[in-house]
py3Dmol code that shows the C-alpha trace and the ligand (Angstrom):
import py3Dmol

protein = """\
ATOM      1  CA  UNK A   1     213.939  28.158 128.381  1.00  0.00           C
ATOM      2  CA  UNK A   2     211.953  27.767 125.196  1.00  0.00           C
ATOM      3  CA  UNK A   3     210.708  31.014 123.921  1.00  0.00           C
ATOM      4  CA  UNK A   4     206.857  30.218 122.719  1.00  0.00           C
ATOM      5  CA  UNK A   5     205.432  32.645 120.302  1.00  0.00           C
ATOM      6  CA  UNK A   6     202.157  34.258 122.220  1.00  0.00           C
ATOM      7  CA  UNK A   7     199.060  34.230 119.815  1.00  0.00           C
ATOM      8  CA  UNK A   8     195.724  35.434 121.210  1.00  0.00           C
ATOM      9  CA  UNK A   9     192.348  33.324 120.665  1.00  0.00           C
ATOM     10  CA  UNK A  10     190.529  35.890 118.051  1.00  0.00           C
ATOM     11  CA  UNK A  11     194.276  35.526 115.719  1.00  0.00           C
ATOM     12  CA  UNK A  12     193.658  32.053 116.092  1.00  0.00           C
ATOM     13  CA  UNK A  13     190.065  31.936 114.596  1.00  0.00           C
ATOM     14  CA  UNK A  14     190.696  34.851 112.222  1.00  0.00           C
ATOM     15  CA  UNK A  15     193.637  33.254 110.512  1.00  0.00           C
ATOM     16  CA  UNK A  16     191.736  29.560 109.718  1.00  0.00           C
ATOM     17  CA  UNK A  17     188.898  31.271 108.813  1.00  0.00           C
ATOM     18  CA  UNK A  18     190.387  33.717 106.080  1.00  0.00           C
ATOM     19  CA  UNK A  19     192.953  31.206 104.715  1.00  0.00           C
ATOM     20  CA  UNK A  20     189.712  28.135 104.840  1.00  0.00           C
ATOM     21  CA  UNK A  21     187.326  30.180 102.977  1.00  0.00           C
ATOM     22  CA  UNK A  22     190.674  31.092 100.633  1.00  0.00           C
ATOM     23  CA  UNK A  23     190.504  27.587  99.911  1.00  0.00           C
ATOM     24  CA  UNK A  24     186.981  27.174  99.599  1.00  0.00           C
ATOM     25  CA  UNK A  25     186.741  30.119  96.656  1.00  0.00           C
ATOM     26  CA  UNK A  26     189.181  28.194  94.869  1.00  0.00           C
ATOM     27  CA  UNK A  27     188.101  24.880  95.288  1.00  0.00           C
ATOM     28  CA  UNK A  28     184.535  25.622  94.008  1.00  0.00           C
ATOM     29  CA  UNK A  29     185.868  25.693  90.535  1.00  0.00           C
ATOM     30  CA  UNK A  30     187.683  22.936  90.188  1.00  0.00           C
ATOM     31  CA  UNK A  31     189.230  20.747  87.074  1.00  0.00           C
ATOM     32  CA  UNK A  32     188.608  17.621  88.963  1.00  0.00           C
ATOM     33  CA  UNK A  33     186.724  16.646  92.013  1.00  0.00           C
ATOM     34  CA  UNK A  34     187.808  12.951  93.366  1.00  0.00           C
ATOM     35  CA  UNK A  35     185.537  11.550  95.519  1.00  0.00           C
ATOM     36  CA  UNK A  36     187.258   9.693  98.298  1.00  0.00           C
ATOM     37  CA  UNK A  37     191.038   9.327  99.706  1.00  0.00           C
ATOM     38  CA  UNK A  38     190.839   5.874  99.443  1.00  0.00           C
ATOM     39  CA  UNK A  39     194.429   4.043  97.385  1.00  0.00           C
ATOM     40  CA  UNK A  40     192.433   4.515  94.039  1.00  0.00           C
ATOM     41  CA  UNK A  41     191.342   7.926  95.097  1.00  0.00           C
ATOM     42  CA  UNK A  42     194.909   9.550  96.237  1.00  0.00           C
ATOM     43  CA  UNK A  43     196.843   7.748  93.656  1.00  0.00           C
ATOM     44  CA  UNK A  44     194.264   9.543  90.849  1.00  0.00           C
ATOM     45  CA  UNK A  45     195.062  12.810  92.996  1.00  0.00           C
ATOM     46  CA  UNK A  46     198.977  12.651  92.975  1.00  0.00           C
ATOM     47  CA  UNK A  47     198.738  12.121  88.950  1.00  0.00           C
ATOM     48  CA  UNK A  48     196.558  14.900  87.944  1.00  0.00           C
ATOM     49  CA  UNK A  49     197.467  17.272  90.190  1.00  0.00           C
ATOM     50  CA  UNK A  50     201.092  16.806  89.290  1.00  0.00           C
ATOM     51  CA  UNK A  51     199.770  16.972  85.390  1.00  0.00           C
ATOM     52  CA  UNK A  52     198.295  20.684  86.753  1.00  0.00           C
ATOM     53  CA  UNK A  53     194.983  19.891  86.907  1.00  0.00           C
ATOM     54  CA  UNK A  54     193.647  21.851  89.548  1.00  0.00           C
ATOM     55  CA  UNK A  55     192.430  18.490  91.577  1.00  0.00           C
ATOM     56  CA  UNK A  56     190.122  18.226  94.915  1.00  0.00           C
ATOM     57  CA  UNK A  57     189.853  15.196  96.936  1.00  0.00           C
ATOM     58  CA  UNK A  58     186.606  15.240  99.054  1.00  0.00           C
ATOM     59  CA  UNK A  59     186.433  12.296 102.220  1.00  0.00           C
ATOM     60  CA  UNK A  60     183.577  12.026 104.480  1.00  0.00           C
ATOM     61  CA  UNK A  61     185.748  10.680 107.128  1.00  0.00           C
ATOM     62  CA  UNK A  62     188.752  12.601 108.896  1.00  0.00           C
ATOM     63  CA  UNK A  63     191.187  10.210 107.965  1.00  0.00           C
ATOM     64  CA  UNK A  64     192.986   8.852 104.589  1.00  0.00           C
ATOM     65  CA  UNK A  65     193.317   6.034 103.538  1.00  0.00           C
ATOM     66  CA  UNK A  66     189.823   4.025 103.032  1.00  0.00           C
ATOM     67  CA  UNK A  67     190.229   0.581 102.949  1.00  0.00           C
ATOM     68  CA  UNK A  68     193.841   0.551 103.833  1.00  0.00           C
ATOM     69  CA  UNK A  69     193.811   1.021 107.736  1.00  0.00           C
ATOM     70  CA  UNK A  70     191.477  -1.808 108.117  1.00  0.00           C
ATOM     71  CA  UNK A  71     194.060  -4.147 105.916  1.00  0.00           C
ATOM     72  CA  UNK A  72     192.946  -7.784 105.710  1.00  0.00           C
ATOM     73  CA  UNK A  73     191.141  -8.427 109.498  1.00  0.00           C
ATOM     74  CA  UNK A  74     192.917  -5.460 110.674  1.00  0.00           C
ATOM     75  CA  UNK A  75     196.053  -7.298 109.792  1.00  0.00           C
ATOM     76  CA  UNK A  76     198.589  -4.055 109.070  1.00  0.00           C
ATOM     77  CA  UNK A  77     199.835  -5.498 106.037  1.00  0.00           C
ATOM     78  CA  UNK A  78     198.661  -5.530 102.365  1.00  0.00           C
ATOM     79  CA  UNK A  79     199.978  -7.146  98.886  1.00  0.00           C
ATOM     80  CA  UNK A  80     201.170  -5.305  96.038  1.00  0.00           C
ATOM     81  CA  UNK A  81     201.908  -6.840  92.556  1.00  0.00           C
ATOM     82  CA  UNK A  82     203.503  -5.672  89.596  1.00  0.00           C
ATOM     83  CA  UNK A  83     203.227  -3.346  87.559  1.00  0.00           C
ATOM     84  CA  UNK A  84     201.863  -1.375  90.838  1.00  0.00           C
ATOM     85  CA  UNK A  85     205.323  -1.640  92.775  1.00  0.00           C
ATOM     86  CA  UNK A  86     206.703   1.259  90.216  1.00  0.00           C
ATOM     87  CA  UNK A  87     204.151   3.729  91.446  1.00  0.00           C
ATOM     88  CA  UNK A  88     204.776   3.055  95.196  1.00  0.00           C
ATOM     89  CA  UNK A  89     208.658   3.334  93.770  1.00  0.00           C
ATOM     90  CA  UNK A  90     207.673   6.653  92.680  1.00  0.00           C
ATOM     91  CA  UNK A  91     206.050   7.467  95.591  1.00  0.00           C
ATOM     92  CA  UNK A  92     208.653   6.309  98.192  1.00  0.00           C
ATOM     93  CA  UNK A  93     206.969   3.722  99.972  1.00  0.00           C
ATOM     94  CA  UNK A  94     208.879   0.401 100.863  1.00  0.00           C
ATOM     95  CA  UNK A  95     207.973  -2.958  99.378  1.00  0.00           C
ATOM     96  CA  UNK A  96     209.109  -6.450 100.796  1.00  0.00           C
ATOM     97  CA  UNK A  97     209.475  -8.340  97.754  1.00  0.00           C
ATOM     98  CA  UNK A  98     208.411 -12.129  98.612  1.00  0.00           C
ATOM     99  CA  UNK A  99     207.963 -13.700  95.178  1.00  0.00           C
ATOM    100  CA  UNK A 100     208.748 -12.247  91.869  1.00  0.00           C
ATOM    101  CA  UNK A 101     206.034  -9.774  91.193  1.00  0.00           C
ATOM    102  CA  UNK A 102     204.510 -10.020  94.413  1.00  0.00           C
ATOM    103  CA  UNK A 103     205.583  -7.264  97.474  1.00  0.00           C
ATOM    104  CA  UNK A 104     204.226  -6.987 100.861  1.00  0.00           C
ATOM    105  CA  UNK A 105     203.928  -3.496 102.254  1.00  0.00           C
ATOM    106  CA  UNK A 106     202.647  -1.930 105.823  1.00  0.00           C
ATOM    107  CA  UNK A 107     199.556  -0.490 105.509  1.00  0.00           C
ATOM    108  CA  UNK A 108     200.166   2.981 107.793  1.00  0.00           C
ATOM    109  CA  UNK A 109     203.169   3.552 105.411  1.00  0.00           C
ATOM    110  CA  UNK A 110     201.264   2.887 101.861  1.00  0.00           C
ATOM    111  CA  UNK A 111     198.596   5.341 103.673  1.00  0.00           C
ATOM    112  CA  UNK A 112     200.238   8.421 104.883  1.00  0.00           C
ATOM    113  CA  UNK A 113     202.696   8.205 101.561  1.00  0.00           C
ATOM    114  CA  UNK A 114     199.907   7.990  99.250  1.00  0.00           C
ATOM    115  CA  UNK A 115     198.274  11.542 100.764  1.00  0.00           C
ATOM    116  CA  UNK A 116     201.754  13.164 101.219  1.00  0.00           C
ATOM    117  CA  UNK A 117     202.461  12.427  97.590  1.00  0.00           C
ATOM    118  CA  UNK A 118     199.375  13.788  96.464  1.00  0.00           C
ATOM    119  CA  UNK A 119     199.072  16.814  98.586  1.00  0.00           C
ATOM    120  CA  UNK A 120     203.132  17.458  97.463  1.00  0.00           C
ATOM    121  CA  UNK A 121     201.911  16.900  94.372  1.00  0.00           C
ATOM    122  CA  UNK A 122     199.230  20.251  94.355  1.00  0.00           C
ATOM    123  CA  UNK A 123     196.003  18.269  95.302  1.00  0.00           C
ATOM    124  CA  UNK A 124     193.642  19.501  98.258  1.00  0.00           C
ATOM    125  CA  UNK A 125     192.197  16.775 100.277  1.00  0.00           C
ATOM    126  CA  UNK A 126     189.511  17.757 102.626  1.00  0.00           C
ATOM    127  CA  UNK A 127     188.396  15.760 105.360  1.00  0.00           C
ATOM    128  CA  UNK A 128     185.048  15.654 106.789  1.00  0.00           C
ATOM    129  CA  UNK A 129     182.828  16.330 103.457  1.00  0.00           C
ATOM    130  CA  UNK A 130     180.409  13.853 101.983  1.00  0.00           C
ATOM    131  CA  UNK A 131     179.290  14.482  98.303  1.00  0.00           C
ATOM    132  CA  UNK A 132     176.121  13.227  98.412  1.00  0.00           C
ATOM    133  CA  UNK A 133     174.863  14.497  94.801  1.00  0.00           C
ATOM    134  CA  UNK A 134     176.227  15.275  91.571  1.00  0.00           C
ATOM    135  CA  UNK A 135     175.471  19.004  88.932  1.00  0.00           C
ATOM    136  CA  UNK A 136     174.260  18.207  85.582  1.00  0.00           C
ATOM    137  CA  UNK A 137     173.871  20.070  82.424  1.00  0.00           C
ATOM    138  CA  UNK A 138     171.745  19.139  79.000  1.00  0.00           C
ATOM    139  CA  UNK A 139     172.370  19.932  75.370  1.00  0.00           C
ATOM    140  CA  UNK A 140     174.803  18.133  75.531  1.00  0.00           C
ATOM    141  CA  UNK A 141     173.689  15.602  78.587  1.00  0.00           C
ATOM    142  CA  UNK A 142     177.267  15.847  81.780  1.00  0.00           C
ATOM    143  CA  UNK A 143     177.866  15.557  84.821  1.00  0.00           C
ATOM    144  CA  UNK A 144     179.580  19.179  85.516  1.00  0.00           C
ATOM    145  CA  UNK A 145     180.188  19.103  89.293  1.00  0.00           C
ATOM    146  CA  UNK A 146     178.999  17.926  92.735  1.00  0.00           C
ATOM    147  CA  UNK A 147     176.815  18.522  95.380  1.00  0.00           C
ATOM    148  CA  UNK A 148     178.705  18.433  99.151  1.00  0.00           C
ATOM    149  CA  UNK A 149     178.163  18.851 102.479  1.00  0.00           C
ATOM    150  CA  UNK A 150     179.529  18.283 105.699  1.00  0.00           C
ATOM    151  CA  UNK A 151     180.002  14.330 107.047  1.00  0.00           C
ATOM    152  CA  UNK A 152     178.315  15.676 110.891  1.00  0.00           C
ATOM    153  CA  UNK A 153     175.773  17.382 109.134  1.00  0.00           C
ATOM    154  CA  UNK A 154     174.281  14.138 107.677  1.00  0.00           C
ATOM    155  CA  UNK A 155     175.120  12.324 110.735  1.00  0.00           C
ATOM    156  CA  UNK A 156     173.070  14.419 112.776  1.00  0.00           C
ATOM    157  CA  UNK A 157     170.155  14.005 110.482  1.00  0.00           C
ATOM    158  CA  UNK A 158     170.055  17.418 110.073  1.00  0.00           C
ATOM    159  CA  UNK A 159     168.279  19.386 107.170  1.00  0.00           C
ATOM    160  CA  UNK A 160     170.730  21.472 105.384  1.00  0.00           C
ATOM    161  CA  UNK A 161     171.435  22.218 101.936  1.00  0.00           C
ATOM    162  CA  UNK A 162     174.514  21.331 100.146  1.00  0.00           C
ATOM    163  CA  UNK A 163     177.043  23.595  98.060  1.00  0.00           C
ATOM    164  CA  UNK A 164     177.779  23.137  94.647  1.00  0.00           C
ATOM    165  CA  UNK A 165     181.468  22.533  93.507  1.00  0.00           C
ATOM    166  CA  UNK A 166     181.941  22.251  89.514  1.00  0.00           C
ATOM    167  CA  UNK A 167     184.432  20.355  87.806  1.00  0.00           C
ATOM    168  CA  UNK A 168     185.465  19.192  84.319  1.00  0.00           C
ATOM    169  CA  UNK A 169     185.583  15.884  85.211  1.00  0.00           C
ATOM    170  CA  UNK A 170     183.795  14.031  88.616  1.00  0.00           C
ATOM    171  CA  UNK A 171     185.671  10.720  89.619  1.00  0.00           C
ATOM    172  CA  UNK A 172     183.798   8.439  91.628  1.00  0.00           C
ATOM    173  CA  UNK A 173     186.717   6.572  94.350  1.00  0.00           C
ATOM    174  CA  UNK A 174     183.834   5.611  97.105  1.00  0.00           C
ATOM    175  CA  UNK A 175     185.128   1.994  97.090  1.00  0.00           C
ATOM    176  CA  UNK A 176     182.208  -0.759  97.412  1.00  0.00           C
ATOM    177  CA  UNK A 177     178.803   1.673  96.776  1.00  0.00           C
ATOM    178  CA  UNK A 178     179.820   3.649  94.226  1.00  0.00           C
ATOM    179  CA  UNK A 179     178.088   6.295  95.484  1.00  0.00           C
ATOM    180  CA  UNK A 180     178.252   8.900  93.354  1.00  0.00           C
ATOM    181  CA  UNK A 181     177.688   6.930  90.225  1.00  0.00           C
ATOM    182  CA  UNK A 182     174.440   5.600  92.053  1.00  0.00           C
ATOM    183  CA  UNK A 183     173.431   8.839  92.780  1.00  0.00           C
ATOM    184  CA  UNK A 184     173.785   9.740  89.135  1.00  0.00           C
ATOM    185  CA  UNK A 185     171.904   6.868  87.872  1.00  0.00           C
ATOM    186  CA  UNK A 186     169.110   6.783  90.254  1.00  0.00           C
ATOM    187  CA  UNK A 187     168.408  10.475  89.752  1.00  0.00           C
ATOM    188  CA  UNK A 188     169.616  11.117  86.257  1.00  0.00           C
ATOM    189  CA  UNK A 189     168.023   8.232  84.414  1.00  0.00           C
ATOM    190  CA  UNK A 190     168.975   9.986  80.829  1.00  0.00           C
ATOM    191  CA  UNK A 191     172.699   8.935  81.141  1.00  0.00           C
ATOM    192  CA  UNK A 192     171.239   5.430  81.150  1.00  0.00           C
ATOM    193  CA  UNK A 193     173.923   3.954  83.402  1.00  0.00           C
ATOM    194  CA  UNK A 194     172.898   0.237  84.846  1.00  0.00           C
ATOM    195  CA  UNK A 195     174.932  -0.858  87.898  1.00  0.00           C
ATOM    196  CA  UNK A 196     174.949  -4.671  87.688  1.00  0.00           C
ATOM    197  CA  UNK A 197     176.826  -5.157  91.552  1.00  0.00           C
ATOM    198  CA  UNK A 198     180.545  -6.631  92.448  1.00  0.00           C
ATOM    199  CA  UNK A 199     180.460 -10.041  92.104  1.00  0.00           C
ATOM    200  CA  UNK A 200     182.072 -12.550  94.826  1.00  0.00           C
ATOM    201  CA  UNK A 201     185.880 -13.100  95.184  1.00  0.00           C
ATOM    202  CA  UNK A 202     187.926 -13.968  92.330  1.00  0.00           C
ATOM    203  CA  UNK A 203     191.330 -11.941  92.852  1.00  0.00           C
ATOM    204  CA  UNK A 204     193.095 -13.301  90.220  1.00  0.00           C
ATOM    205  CA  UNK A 205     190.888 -12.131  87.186  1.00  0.00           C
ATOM    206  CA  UNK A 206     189.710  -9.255  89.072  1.00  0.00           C
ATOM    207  CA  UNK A 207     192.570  -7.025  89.309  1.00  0.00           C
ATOM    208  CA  UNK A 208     193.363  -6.935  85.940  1.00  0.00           C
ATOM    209  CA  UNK A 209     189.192  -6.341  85.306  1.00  0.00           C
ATOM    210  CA  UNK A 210     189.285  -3.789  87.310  1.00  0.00           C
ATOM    211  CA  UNK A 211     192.096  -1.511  85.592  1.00  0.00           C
ATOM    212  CA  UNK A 212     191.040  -2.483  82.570  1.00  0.00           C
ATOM    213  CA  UNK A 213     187.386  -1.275  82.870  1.00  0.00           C
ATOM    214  CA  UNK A 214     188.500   2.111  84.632  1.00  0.00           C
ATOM    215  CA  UNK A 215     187.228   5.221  83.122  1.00  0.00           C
ATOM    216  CA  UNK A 216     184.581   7.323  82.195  1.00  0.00           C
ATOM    217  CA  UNK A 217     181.058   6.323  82.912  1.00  0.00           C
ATOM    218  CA  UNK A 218     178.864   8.857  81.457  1.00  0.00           C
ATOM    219  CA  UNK A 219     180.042  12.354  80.222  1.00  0.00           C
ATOM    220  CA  UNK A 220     181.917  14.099  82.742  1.00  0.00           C
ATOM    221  CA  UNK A 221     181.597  11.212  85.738  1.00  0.00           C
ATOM    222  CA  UNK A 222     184.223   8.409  85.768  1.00  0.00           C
ATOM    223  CA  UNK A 223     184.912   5.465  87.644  1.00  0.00           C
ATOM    224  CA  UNK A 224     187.950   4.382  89.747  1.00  0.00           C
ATOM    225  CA  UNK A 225     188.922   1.440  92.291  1.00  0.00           C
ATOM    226  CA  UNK A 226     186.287  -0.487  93.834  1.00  0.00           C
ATOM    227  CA  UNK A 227     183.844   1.700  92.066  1.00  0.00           C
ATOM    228  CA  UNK A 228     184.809   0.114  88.611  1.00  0.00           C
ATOM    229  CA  UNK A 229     183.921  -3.634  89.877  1.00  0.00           C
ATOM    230  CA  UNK A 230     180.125  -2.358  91.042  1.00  0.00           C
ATOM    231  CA  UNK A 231     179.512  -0.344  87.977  1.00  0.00           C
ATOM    232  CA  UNK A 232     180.915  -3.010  85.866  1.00  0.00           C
ATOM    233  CA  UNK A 233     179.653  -5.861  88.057  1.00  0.00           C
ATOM    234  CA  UNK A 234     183.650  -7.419  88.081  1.00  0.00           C
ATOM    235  CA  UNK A 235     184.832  -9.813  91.144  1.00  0.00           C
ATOM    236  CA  UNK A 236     185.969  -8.553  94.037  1.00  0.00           C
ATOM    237  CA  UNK A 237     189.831  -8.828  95.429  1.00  0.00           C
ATOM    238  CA  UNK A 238     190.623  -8.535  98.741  1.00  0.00           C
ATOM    239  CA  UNK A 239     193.391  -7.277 100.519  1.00  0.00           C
ATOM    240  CA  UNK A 240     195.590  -7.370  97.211  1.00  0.00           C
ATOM    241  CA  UNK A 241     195.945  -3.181  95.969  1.00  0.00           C
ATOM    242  CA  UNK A 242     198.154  -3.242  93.168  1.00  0.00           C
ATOM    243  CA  UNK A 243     194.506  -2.713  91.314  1.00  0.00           C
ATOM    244  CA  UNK A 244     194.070   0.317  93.035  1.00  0.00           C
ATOM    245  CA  UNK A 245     196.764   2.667  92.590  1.00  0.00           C
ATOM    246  CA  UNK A 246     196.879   1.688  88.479  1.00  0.00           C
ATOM    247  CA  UNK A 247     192.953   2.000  88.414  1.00  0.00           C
ATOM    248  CA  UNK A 248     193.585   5.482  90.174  1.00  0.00           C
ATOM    249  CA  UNK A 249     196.484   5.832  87.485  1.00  0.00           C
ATOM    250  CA  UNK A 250     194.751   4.861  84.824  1.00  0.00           C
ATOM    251  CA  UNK A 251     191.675   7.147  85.581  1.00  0.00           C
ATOM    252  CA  UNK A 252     193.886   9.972  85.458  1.00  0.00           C
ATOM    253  CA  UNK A 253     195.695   9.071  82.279  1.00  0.00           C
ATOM    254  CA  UNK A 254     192.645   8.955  81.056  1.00  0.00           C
ATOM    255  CA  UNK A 255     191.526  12.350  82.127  1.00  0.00           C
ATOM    256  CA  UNK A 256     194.363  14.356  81.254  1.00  0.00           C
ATOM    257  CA  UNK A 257     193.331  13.219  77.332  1.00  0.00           C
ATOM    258  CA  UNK A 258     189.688  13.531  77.302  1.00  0.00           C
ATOM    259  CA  UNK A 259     190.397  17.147  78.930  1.00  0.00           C
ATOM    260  CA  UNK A 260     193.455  17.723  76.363  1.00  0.00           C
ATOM    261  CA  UNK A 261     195.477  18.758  79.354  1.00  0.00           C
TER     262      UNK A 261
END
"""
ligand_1 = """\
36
LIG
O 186.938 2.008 99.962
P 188.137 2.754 99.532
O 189.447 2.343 100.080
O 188.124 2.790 97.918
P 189.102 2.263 96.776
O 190.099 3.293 96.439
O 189.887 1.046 97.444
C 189.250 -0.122 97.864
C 190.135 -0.847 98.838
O 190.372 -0.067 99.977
C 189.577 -2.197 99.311
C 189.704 -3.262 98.319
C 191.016 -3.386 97.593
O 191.179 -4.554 97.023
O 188.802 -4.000 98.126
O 188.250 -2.052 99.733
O 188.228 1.750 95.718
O 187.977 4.304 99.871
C 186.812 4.999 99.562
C 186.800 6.267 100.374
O 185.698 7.053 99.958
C 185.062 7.634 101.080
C 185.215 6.593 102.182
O 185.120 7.181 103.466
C 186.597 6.027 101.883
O 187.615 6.699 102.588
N 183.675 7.914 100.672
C 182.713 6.997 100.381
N 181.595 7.611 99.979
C 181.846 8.954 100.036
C 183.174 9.139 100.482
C 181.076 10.121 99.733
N 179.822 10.036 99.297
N 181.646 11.337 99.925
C 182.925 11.437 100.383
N 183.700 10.358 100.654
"""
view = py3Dmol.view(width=600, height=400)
view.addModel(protein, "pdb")
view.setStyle({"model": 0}, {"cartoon": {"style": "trace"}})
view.addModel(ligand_1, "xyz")
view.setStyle({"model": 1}, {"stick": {}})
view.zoomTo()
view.show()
């Protein structure tokens, strides 16, 4: 027979409890906090972490992914186009090439290879946080961290306060709402950022719009994936992602100069 291991209850809790809050310390002082595990999210994470950037990825929801799961209709595949197919090279995940340029690829796969390659590459991605505020500083005027709590608090309408995390630099992955950057705007009206809205469908212009406008957004706070085409009021795409991962890439890129890492 199988010999199990016996480990009382009180181990149990005393072990995730020393080696979470382990975590936590270091986590509060972060290089870069990515809000969101969506593609542009992760693919942000895998770069700067593997650049050694200490790199957090906060999700509300317990799953990765984003937009991914839900594919096009809940259809389980997504399209890919080049130059994107090199990172997914890079990151193992199988393409089905069915024009030149273009690749088809299963959207569990793209999903659970984009966290693994992050997390293998150093990042922390916790589940089950919502930022729901960013940390500013004046003289000069930056965004210098973020304000988080937990997804069930908020659900249950419950009146908590948040904790404070600080980073170097804030990335703003939330997809559609830009949430982070609207946060920042609405409440910080110094930084003077205007969110114009993502425009209807247009994939073909929009994908290359949407790398090309990634980046920072005010000092400290930048903008990747979906939350480029709000802030910059670009088209939308659709179930094409090659967008994604080399806004996510590009956002990181872009990090590693502005902090001269
Ligand atoms: O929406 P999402 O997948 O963002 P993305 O990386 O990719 C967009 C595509 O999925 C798709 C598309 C492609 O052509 O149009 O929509 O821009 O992932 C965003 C993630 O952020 C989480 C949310 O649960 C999702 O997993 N999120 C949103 N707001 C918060 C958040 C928040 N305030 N705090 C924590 N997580």
């Amino acid at each position: 027979s199988i010999k199990v291991k016996q480990v009382d209850e009180v181990k149990i809790s005393k072990y995730i409890l020393k080696y979470t809050f382990q975590d936590w310390e270091d986590i509060v002082e972060s290089d870069v906090v990515i809000v969101g595990a969506g593609p542009s999210g992760m693919t942000a994470a895998y770069y700067l972490a593997k650049a050694g950037l200490k790199t957090v990825v906060f999700e509300r929801r317990l799953s990765f992914g984003g937009g991914i799961g839900g594919g096009a209709m809940l259809f389980h595949k997504i399209v890919i186009e080049s130059p994107a197919d090199e990172i997914l090279k890079e990151m193992k995940i199988k393409l089905n090439k069915v024009e030149e340029g273009v690749y088809i690829v299963d959207s569990a796969e793209f999903m659970a290879k984009l966290a693994a390659s992050a997390i293998d590459a150093g990042a922390k991605i916790i589940h089950g946080v919502t930022v729901d505020d960013v940390i500013f500083r004046e003289n000069p005027l930056k965004v210098v961290g973020v304000a988080v709590e937990w997804t069930a608090t908020q659900m249950a309408g419950l009146h908590v306060d948040p904790l404070f995390i600080s980073a170097k630099a804030v990335v703003d992955a939330t997809g559609h709402d830009a949430e982070v950057i609207s946060v920042a705007a609405r409440k910080i009206p110094e930084l003077n950022i205007v969110i114009p809205g993502e425009k209807s469908a247009y994939s073909e212009t929009a994908e290359e719009l949407t790398v090309e406008n990634t980046g920072m957004v005010a000092p400290g706070l930048y903008a990747a994936g979906m939350a480029v085409t709000e802030v910059k009021g670009l088209p939308r795409m659709g179930p094409i992602f090659g967008a994604m991962v080399l806004s996510g890439k590009r956002v990181a890129e872009i990090i590693i100069k502005d902090l001269r890492y």
